[in-house]
LOVEX-690201 format. One record per atom (N, C-alpha, C): residue number from 0; residue in one letter; x, y, z. Coordinates in Angstrom, 1 decimal, padded with zeros to 4 digits. Atoms other than C-alpha are relative to their C-alpha. Layout:
! residues N
  num  residu      xx      yy      zz
  NUM       a       X       Y       Z
...
This chain:
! residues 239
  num  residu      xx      yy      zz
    0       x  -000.4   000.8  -001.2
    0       x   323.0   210.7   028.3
    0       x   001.0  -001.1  -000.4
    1       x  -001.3   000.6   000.1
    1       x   326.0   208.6   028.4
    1       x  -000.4  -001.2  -000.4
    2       x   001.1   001.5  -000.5
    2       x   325.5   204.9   027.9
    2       x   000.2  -000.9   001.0
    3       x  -000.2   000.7  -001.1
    3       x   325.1   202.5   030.7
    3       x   000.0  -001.2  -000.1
    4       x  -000.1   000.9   000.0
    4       x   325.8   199.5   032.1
    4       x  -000.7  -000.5   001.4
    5       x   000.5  -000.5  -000.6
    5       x   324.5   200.3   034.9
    5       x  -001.3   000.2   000.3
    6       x   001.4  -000.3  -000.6
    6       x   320.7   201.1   036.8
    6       x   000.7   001.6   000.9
    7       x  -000.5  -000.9  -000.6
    7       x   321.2   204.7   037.7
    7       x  -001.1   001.2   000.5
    8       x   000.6  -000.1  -000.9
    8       x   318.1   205.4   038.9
    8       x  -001.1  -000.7   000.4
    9       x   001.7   000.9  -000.3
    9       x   314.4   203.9   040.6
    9       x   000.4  -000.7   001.3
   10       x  -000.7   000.8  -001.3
   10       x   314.7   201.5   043.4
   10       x   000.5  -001.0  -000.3
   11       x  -001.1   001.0   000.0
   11       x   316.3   199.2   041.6
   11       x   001.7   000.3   000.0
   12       x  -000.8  -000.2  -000.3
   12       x   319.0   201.0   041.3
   12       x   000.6  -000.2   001.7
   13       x  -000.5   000.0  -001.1
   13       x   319.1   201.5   045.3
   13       x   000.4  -001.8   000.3
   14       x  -000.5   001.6  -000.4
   14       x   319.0   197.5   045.4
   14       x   001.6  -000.3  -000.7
   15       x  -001.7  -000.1   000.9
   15       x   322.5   197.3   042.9
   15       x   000.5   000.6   000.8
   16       x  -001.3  -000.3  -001.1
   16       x   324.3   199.7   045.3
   16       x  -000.3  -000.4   001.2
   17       x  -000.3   000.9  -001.3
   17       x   323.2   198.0   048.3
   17       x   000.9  -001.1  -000.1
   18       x  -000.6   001.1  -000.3
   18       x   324.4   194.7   047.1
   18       x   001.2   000.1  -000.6
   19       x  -001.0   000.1   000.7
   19       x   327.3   196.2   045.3
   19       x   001.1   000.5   001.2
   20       x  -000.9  -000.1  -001.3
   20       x   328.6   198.0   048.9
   20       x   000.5  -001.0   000.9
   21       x   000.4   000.7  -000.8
   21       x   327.6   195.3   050.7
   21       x   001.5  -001.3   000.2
   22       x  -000.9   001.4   001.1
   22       x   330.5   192.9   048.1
   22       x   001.3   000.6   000.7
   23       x  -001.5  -000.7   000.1
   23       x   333.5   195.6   048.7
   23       x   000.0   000.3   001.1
   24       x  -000.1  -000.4  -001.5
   24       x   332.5   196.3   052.6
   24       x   001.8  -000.2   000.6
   25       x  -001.1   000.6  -000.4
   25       x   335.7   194.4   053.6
   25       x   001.4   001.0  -000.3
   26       x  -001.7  -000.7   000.8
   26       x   338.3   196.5   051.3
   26       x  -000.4   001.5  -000.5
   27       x  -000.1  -001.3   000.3
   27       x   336.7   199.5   051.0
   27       x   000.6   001.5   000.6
   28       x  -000.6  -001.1  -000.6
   28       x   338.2   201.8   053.5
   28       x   001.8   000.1  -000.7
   29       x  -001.2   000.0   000.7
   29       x   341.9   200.3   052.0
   29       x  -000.1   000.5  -001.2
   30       x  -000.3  -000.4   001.3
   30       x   341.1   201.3   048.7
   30       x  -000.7   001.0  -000.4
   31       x   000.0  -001.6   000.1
   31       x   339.3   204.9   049.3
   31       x   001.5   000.8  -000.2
   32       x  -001.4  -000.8  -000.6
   32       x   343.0   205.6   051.2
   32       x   000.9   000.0  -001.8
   33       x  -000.9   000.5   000.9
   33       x   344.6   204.0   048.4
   33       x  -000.1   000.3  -001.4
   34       x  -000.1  -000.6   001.5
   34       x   343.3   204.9   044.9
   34       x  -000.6   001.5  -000.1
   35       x  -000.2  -001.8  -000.2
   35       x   342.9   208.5   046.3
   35       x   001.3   000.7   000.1
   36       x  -001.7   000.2   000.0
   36       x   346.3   208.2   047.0
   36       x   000.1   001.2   001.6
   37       x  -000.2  -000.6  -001.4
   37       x   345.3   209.5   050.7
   37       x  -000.5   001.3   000.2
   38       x   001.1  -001.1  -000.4
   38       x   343.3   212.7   049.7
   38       x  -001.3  -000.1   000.5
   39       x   001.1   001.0  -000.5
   39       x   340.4   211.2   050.5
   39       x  -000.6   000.8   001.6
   40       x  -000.7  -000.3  -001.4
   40       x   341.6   212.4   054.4
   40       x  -000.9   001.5  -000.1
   41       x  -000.3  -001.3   000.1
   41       x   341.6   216.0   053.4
   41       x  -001.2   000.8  -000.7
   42       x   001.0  -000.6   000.4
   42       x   338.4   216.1   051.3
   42       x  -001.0   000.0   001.1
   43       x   000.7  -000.2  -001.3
   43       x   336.4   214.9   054.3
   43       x   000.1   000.6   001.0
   44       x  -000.4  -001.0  -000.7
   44       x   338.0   217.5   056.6
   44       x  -000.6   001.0  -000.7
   45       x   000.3  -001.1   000.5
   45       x   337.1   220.1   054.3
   45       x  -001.2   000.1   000.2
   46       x   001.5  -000.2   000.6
   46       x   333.7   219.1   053.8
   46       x  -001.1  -000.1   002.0
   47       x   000.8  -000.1  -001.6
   47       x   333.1   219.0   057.9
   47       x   000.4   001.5   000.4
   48       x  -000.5  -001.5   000.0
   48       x   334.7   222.6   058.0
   48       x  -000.9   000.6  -000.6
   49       x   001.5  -000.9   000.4
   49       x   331.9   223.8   055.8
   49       x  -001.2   000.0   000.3
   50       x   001.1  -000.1  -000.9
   50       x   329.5   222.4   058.2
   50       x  -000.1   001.4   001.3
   51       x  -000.2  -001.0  -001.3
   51       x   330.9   225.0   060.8
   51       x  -000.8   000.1   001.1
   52       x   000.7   000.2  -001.2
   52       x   329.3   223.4   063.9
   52       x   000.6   000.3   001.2
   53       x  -000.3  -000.2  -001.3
   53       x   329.3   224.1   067.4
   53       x   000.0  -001.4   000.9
   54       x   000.0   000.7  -000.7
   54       x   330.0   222.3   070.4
   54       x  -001.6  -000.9   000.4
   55       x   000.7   000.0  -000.4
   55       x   327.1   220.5   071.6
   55       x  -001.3  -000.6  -001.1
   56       x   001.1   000.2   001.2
   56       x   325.0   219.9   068.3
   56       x   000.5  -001.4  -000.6
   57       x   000.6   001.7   000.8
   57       x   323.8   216.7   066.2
   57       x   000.3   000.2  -001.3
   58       x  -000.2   000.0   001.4
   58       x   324.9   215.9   062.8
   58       x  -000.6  -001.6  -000.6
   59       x   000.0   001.1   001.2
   59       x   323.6   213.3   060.4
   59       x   000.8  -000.3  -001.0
   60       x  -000.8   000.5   001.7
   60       x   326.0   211.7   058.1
   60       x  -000.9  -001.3  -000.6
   61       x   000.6   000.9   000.6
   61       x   324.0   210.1   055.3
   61       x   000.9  -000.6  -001.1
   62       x  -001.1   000.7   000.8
   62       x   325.5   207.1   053.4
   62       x   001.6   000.1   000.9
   63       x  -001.2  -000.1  -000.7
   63       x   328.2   207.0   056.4
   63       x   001.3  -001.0  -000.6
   64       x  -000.5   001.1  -000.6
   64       x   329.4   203.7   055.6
   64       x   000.6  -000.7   000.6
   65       x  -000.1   000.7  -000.8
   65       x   332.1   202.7   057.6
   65       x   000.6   001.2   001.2
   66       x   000.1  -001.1  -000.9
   66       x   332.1   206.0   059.1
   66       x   001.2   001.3  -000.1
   67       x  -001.2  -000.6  -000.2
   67       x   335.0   207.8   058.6
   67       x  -000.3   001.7   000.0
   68       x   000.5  -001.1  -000.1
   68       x   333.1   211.0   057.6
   68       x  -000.4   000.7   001.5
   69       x   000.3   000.4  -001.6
   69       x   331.7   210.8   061.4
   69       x   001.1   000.6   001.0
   70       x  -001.4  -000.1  -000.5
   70       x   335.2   210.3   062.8
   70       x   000.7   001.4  -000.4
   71       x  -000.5  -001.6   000.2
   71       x   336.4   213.8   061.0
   71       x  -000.7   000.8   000.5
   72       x   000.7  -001.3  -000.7
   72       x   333.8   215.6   062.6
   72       x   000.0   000.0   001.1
   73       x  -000.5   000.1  -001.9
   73       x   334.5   214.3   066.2
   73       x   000.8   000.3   000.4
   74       x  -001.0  -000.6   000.0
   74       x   337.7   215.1   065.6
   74       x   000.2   001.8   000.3
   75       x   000.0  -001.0   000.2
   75       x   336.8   218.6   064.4
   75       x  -000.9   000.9   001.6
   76       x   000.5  -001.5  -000.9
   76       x   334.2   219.8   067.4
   76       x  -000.9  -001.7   000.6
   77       x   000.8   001.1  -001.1
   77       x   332.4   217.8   070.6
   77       x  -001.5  -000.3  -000.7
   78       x   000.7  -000.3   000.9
   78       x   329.5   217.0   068.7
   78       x  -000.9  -001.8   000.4
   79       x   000.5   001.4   000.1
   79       x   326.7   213.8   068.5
   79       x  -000.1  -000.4  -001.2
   80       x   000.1   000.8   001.4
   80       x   326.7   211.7   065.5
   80       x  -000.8  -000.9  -000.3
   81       x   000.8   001.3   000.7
   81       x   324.2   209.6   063.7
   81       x   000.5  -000.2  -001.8
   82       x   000.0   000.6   001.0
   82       x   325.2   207.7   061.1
   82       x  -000.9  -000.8  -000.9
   83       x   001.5   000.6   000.8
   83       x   322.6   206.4   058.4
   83       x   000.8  -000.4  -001.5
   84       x  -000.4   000.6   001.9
   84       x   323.7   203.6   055.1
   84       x  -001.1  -000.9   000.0
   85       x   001.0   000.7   001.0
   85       x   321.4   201.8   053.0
   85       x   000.8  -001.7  -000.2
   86       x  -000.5   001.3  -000.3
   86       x   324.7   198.8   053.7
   86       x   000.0  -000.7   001.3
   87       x  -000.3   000.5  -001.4
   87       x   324.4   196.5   056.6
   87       x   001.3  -000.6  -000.1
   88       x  -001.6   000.3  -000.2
   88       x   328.1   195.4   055.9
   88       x   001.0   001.1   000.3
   89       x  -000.8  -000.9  -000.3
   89       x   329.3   198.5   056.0
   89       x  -000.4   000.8   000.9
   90       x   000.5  -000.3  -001.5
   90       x   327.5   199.3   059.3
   90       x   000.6  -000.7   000.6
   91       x  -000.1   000.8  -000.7
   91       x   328.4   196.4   060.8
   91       x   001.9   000.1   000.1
   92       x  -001.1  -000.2  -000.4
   92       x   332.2   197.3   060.2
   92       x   000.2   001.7   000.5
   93       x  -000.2  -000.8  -000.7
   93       x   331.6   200.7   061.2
   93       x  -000.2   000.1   001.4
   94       x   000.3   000.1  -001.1
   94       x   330.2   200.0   064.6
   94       x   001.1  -000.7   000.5
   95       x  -001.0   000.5  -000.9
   95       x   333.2   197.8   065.4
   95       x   001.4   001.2  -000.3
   96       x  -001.2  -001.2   000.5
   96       x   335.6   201.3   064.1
   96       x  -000.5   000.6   001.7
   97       x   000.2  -001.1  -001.2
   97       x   333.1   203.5   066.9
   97       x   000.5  -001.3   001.6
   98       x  -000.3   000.8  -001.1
   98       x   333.7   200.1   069.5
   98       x   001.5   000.3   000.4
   99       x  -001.3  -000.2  -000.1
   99       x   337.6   200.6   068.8
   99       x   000.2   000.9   000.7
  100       x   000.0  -001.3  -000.5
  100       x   337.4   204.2   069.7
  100       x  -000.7   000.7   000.6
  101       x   001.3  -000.3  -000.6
  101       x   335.0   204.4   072.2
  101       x  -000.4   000.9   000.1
  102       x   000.9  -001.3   000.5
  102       x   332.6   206.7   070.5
  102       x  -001.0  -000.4   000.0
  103       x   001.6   000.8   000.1
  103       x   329.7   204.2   071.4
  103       x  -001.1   001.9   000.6
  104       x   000.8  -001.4  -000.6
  104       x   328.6   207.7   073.7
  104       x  -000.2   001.6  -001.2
  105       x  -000.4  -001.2   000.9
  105       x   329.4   210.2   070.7
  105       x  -000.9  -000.8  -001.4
  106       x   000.1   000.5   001.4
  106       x   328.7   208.1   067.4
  106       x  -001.0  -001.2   000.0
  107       x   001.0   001.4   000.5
  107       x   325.6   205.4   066.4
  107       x  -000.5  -000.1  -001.3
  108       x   000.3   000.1   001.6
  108       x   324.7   204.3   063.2
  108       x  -001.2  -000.6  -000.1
  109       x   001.1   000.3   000.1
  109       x   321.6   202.9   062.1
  109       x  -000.3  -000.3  -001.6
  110       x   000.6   000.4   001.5
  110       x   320.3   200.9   058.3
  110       x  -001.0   001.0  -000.1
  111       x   000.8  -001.1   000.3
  111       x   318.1   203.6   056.4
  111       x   000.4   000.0  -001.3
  112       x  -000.1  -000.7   001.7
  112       x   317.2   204.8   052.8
  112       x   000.0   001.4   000.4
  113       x   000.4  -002.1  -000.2
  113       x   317.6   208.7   052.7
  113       x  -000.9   000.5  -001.0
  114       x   000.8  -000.2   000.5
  114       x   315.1   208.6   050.6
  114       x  -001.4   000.4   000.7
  115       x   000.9   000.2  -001.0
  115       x   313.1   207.9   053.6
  115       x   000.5   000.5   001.7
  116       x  -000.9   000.0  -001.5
  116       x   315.1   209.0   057.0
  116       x  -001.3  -000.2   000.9
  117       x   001.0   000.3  -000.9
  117       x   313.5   207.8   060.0
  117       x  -000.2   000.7   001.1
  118       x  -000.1  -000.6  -001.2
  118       x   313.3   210.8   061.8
  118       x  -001.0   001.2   000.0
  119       x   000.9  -001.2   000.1
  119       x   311.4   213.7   062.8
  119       x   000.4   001.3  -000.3
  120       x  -001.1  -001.6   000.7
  120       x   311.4   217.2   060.8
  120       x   000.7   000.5   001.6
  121       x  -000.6  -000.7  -000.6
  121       x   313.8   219.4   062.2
  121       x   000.7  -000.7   001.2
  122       x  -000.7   000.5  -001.2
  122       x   316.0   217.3   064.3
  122       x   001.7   000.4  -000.3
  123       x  -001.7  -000.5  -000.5
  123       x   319.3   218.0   063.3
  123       x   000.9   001.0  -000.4
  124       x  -001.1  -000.9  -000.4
  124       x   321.8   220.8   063.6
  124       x   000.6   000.4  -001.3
  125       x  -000.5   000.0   001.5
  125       x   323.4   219.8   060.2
  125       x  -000.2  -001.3  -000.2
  126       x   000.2   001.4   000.7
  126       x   323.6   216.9   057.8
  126       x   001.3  -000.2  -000.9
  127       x  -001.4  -000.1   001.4
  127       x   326.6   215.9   055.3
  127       x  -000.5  -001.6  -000.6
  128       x  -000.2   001.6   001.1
  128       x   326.7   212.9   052.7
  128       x   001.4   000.2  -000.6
  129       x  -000.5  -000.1   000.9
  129       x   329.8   212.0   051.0
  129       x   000.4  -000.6  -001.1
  130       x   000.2   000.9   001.1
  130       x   330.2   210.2   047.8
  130       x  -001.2  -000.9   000.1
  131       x   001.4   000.5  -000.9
  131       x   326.4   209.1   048.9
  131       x  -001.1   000.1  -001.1
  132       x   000.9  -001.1   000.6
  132       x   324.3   211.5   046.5
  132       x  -000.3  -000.6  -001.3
  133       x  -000.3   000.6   001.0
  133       x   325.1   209.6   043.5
  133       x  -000.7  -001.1  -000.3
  134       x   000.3   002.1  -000.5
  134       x   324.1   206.1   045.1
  134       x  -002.3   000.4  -000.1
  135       x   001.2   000.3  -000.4
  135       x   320.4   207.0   045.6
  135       x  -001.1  -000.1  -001.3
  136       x   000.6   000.2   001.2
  136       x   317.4   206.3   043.5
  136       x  -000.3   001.7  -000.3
  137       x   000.7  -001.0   000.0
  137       x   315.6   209.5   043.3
  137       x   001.0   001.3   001.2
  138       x  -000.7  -001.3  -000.2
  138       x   318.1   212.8   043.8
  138       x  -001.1   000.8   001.1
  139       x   001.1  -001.0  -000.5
  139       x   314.8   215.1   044.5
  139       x  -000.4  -000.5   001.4
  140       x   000.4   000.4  -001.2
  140       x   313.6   212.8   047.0
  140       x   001.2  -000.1   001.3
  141       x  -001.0  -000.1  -000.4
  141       x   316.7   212.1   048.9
  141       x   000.3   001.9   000.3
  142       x  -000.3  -001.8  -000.9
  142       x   317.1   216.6   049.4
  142       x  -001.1   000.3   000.4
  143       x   001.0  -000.4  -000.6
  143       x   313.8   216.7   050.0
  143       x  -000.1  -000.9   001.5
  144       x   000.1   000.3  -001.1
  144       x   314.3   214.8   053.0
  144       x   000.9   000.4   000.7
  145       x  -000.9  -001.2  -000.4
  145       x   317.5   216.9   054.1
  145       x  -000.2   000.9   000.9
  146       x   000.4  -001.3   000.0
  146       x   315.7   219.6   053.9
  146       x  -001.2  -000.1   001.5
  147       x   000.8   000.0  -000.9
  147       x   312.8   218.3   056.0
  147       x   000.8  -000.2   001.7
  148       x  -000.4   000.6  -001.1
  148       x   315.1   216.5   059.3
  148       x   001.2   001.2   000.2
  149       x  -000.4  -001.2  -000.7
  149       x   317.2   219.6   059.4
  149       x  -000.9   001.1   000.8
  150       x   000.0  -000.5  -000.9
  150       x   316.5   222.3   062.0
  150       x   000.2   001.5  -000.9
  151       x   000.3  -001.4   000.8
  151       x   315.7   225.9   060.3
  151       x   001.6   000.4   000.5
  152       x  -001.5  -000.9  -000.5
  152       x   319.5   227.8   060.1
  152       x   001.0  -001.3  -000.4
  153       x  -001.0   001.2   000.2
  153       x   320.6   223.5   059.7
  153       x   001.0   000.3  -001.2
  154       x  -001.1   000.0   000.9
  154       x   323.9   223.5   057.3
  154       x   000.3  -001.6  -000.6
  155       x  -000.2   001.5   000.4
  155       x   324.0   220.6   054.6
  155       x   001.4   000.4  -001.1
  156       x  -001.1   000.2   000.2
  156       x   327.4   219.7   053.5
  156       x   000.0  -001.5  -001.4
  157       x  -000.3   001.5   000.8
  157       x   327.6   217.3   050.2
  157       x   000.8  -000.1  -000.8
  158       x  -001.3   000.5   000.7
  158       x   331.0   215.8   049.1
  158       x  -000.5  -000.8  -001.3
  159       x   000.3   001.1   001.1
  159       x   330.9   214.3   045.4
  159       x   001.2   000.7  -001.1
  160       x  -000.7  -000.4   001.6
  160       x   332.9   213.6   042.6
  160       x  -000.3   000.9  -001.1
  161       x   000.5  -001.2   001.3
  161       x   332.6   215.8   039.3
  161       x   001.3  -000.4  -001.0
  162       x  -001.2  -000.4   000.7
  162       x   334.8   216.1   036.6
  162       x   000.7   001.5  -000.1
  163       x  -000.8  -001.5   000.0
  163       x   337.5   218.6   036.3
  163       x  -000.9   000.6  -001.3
  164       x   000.4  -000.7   001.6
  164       x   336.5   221.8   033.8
  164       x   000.8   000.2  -000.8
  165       x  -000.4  -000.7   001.1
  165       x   339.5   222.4   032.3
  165       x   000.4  -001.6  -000.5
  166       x  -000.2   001.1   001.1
  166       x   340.5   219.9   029.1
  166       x   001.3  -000.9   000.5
  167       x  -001.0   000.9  -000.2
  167       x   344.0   218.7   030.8
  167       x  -000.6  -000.9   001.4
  168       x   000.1   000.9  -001.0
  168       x   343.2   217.7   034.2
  168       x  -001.2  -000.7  -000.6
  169       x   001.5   000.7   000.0
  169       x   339.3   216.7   032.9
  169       x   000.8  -001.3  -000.5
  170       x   000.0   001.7   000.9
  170       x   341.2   214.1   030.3
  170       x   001.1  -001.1   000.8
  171       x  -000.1   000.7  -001.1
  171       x   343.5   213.1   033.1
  171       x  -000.9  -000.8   000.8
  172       x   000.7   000.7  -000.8
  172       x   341.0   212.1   035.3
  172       x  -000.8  -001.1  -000.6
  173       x   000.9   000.8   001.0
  173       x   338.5   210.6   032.6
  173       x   000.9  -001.2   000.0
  174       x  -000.5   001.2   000.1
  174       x   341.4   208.1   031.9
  174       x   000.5  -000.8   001.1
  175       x   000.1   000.7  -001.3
  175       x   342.0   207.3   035.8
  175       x  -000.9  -000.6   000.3
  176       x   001.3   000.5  -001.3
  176       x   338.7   206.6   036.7
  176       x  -000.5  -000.6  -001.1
  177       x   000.3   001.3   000.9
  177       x   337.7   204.6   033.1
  177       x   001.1  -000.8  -000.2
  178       x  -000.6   000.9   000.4
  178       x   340.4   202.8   032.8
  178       x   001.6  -000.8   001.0
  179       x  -001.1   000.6  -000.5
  179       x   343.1   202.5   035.4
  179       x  -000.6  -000.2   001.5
  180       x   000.6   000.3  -001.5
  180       x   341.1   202.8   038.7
  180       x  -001.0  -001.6  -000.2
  181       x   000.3   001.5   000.2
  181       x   338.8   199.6   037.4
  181       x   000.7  -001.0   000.1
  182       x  -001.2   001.2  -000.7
  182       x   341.9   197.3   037.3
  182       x   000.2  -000.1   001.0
  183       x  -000.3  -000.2  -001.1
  183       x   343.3   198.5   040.1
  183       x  -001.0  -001.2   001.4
  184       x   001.2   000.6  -001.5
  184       x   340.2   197.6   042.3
  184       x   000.0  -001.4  -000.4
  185       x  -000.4   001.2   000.8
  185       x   340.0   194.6   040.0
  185       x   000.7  -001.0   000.7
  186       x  -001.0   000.8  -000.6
  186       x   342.7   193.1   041.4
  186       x   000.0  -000.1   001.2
  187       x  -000.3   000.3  -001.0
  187       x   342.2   194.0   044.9
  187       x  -001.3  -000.2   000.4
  188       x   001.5  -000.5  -000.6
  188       x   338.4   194.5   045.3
  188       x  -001.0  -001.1  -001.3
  189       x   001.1   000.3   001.4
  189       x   335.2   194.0   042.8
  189       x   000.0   000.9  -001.0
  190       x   000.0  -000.8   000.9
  190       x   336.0   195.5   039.8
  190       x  -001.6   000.6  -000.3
  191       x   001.2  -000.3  -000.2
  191       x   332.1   195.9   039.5
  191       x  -000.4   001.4   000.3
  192       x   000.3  -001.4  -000.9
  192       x   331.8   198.7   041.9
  192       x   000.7   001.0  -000.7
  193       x  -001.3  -001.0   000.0
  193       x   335.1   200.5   040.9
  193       x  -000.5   000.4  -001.8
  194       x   000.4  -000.6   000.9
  194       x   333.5   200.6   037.2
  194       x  -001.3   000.8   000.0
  195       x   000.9  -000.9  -000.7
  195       x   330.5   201.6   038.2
  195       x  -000.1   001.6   000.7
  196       x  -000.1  -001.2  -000.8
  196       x   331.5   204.8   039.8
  196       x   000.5   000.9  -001.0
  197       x  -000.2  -000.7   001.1
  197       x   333.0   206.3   036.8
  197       x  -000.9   001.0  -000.6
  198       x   001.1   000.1   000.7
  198       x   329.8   205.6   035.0
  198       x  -001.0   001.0   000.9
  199       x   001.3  -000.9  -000.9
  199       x   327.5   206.9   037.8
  199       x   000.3   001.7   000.4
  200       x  -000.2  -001.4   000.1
  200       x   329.5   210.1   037.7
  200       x  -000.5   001.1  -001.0
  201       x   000.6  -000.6   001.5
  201       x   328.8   210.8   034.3
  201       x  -001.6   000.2  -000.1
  202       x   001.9  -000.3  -000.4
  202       x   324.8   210.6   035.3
  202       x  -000.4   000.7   000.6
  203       x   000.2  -000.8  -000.8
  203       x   325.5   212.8   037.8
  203       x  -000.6   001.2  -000.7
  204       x   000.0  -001.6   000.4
  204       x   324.1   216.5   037.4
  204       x   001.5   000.9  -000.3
  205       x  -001.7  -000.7   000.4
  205       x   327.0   219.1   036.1
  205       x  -000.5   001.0   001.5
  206       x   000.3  -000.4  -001.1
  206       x   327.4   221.3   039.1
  206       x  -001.2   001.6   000.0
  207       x   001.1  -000.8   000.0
  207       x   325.1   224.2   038.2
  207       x  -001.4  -000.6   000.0
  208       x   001.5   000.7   000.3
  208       x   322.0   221.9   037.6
  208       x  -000.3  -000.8   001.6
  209       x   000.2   000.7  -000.9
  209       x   322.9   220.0   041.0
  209       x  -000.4   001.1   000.9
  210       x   000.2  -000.9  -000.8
  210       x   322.6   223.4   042.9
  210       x  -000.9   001.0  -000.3
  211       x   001.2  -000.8   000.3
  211       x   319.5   224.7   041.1
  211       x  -001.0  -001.4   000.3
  212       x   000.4   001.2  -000.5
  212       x   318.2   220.8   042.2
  212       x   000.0   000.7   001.7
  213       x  -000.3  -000.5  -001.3
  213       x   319.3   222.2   045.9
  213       x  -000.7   000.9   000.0
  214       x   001.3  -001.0  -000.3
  214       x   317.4   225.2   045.4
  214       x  -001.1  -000.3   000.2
  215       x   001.9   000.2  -000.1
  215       x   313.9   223.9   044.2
  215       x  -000.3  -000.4   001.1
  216       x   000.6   000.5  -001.8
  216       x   314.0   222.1   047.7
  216       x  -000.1   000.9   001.1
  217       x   000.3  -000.9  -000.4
  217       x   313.9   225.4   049.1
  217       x   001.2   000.1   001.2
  218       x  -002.0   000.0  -001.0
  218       x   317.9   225.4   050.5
  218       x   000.3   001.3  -000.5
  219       x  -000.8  -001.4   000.5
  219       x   319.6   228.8   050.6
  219       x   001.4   000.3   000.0
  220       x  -001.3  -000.2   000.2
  220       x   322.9   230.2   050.2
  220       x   000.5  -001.2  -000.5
  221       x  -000.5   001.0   000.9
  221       x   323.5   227.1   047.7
  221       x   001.3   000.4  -000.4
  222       x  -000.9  -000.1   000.6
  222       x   327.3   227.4   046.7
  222       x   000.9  -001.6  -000.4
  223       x  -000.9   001.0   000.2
  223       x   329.9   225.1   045.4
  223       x   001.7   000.1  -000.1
  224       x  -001.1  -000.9  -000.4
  224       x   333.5   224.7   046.2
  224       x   000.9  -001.6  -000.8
  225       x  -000.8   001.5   000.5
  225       x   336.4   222.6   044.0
  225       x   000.8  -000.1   000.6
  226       x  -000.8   000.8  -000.7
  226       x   338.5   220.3   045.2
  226       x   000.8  -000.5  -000.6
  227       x  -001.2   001.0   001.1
  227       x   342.0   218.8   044.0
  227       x  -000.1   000.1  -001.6
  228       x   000.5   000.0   001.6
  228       x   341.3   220.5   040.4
  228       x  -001.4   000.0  -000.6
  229       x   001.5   000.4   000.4
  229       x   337.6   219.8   040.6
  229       x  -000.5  -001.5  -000.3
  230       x   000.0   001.0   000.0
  230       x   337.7   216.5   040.8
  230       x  -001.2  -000.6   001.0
  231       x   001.8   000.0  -001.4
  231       x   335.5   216.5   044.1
  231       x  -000.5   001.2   000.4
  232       x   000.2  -001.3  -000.2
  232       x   333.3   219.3   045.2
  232       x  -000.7  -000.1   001.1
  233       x   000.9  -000.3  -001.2
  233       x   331.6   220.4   048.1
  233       x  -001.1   000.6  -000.2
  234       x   001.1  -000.4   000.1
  234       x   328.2   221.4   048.0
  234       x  -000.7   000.6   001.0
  235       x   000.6  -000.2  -001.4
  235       x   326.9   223.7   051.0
  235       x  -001.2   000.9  -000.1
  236       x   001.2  -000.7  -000.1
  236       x   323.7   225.0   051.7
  236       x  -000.7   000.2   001.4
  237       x   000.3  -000.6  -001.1
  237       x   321.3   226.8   054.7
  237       x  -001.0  -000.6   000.0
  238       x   001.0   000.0   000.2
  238       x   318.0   225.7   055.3
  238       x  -000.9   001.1   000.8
C-alpha cells in the first residue's frame, strides 16, 4: 500500500473530506472546469448515458456536490433528482445553481452519508456517484446501500478516476496529478485537497478488484468503461 498522508479509511476519514470539501466549496466548480481542462463536461455526460433512463423516473446522485452531475441528467431526459453530499457548503451552493435554473420542481438536495442513505429500499430508478466513491469511509458499506435504495432492474452509474494502463499516458498522468495539479490548486484553491486526491487514488481499488467489490453486493452485468486514456472510468451495474 502506498504511503499516506492522508486517512483513507473509518469515519475519520469521512470527517477529513467533509472538512476538506467544505474549505474548496467556493472554487471547486472553477477548478474541476479548469484542471480538467473542460473534460470534466463530457465525462459526466457519458456517465448519465450509461444510466439509460426514461422519462418520468428518479435518480440519486450520491456525493452531488454542487450538482452539476444532476444538471447533465436533466439535461439528458425529464427525470426527478435527489441529490445527497456529506458537504453542507457544497449544498448550500448547489441549491442556489437549482434556484438559478429553476429546477427547485426537478432537483433537491439533501446532507447524507451514503454509507447510511435516508431512504427506503427500492426507491430509486437509478443511482450515479462521481468522483464520490473514493471519499467514503467504508467502500462495501457505501454499495451495499446502492444496492439496497435502488429498485430491482435500478442502473448504478460510478464515475472515478484510475490510472491509465499503458506506461506513457500512466507516467503522464502520475506527474499531473503529483506534482503539477497540487500547485496549480495551490495557488488558486487549498492545495490540501488537490494533494490529497492523487493520494486517495492510489488507495483506490485497480479496476478488476473494484468490480468484483460490485459483485459481492450482489450487482449484475458489472462492466467497466475507459475514459480519456483511462484516466477516468465508468462503472455500470444492474441490480
Amino acid at each position: 500500500m502506498p504511503d499516506s498522508k492522508f486517512i483513507h479509511s473509518g469515519e475519520e476519514k469521512k470527517t477529513q473530506v467533509q472538512s476538506m470539501f467544505d474549505g474548496i466549496a467556493g472554487r471547486y466548480d472553477f477548478l474541476n472546469h479548469f484542471l480538467s481542462f473542460g473534460i470534466d463536461h463530457y465525462w459526466r455526460k457519458q456517465s448519465v448515458k450509461a444510466l439509460n433512463m426514461d422519462d418520468g423516473q428518479t435518480l440519486l446522485d450520491v456525493a452531488c456536490g454542487t450538482g452539476d452531475q444532476g444538471f447533465s441528467a436533466l439535461k439528458a431526459t425529464d427525470i426527478q433528482v435527489v441529490g445527497l453530499d456529506f458537504s453542507f457548503n457544497m449544498l448550500e451552493l448547489a441549491k442556489k445553481k437549482i434556484d438559478k435554473r429553476n429546477l427547485a420542481d426537478k432537483f433537491e438536495v439533501i446532507q447524507g452519508d451514503a454509507e447510511h442513505l435516508p431512504f427506503q429500499d427500492s426507491t430509486f430508478d437509478a443511482l450515479s456517484i462521481s468522483y464520490g466513491i473514493r471519499n467514503v469511509g467504508t467502500i462495501s458499506a457505501a454499495l451495499s446501500e446502492f444496492y439496497r435504495v435502488l429498485k430491482p432492474g435500478g442502473r448504478l452509474s460510478i464515475l472515478e478516476f484510475a490510472e491509465p494502463e499503458g506506461w506513457f499516458f500512466g507516467g503522464l498522468y502520475r506527474f499531473y496529478f503529483d506534482h503539477i495539479l497540487p500547485k496549480i490548486a495551490g495557488m488558486l484553491s487549498n492545495k490540501s485537497a488537490y494533494t490529497y486526491l492523487p493520494e486517495s487514488v492510489r488507495h483506490f481499488p485497480d479496476r478488476g478488484d473494484f468490480k468484483a467489490l460490485l459483485a459481492s453486493e450482489g450487482f449484475d452485468w458489472v462492466r467497466h468503461r475507459n475514459l480519456t486514456f483511462g484516466m477516468t472510468v465508468i462503472y455500470s451495474a444492474v441490480k
